[in-house]
N, C-alpha and C positions, 0 to 999 in steps of 0.2 A: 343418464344425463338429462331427459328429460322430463323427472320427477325436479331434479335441482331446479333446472329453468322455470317451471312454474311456482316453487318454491319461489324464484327471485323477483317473477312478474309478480305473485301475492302480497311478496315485503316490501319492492316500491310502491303496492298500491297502497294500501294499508300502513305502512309507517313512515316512506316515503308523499304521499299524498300526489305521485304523479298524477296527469292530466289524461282525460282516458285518450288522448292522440299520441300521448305516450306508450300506454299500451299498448295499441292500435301498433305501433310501429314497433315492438316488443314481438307481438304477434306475427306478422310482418317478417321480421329479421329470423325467427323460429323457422318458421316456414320454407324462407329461404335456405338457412343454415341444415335447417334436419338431418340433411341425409351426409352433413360431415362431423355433427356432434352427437348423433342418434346410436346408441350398442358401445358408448367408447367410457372405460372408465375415465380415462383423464381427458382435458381438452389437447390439439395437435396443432401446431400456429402450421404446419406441412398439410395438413387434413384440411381448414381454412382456409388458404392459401389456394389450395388446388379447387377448392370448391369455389372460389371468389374467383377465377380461372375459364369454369364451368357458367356460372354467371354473365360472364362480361361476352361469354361466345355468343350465351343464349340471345345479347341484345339488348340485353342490360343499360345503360350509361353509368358513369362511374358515379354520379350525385347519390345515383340510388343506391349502388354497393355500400359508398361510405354510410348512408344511413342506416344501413343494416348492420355494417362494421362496427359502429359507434354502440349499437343496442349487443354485439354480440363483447364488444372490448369491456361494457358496463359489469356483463354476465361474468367472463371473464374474472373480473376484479372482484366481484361479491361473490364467486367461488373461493377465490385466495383469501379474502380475509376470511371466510368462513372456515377454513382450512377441511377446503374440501379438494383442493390442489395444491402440492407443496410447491410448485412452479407457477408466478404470475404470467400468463400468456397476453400478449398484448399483436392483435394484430395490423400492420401499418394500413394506414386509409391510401387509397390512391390518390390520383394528383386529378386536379381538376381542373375543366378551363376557367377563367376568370375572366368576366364580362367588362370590356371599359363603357363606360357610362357617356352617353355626349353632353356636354359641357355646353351651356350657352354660348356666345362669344361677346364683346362686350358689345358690341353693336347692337345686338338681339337682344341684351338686357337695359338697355340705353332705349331702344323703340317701345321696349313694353311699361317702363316707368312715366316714358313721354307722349302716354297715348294720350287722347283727349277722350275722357270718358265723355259720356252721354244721357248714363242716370245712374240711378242711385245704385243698381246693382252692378255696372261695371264699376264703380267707385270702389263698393265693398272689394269686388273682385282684384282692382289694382288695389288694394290696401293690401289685402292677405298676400299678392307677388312681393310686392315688398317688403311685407314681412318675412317672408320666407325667403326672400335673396338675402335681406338684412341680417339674419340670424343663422342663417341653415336649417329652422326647424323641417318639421318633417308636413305635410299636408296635414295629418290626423292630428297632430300636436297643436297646429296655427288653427286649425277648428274646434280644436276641446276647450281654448282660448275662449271662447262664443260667449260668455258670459262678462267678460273685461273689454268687450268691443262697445266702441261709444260712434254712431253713425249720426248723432243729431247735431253736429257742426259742419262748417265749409271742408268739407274732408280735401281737397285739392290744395286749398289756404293751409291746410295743419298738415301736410306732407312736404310742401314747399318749406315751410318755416321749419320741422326738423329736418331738411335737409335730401327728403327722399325724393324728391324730384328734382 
């Protein structure tokens, strides 16, 4: 099994063109799986299963199981098309917690549009909040913008008149 596995990390590198933090996490999932797909001619979703078990005792959290689940479900499936398993094994990921996010309230976003700046870079600064409440971009997106940002007019006067303040 684990001549295929490195057979698989070779063909996503190489014709796949994964990212080496791909592999990185290829290697990773290997490591962790070994000692339940290592001596075995087929894969065992019960072998998996008990090993991902073994895992979550040692202390694990489940973000990291799945990520290794993901790198071993991939294996998995480039074994089956290969027909090196006449059974696609597919192992379920666990469940994870899911973070809620705080939310401004409108009040909070009503103070920050109505701030009274004081020079030119809190300007800039409430321009780009604006933007980004305006749209939902993302931080790194409302700054890749940097090149289409025009700072040589009454920036308070041209946010008033569209509306953002």
């Amino acid at each position: 099994m684990e001549s295929f596995y490195h057979q698989f990390v070779r063909e996503r590198q190489y014709l796949h063109n994964v990212s080496p933090k791909t592999l990185a996490a290829y290697q990773w999932a290997w490591k962790a799986f070994e000692p339940a797909l290592s001596g075995k001619a087929q894969p065992s979703k019960a072998d998996v299963v008990e090993r991902i078990a073994v895992l979550r005792t040692s202390g694990l959290s489940n973000v990291t199981v799945n990520t290794y689940v993901r790198s071993v479900n991939a294996f998995f499936h480039w074994l089956h098309l290969e027909n090196h398993t006449p059974l696609l094994v597919k192992v379920p990921r666990l469940k994870e917690e899911s973070k809620i996010l705080m939310a401004f309230s409108d009040d909070q976003v009503g103070r920050l549009i109505r701030h009274n700046t004081h020079n030119h870079s809190e300007e800039r600064a409430q321009m780009i909040a604006a933007l980004i409440l305006d749209t939902g971009l993302r931080i790194e997106e409302a700054l890749a913008a940097r090149g289409f940002w025009n700072f040589s007019g009454d920036t308070r006067a041209n946010a008033q008149r569209t509306g953002i303040c």
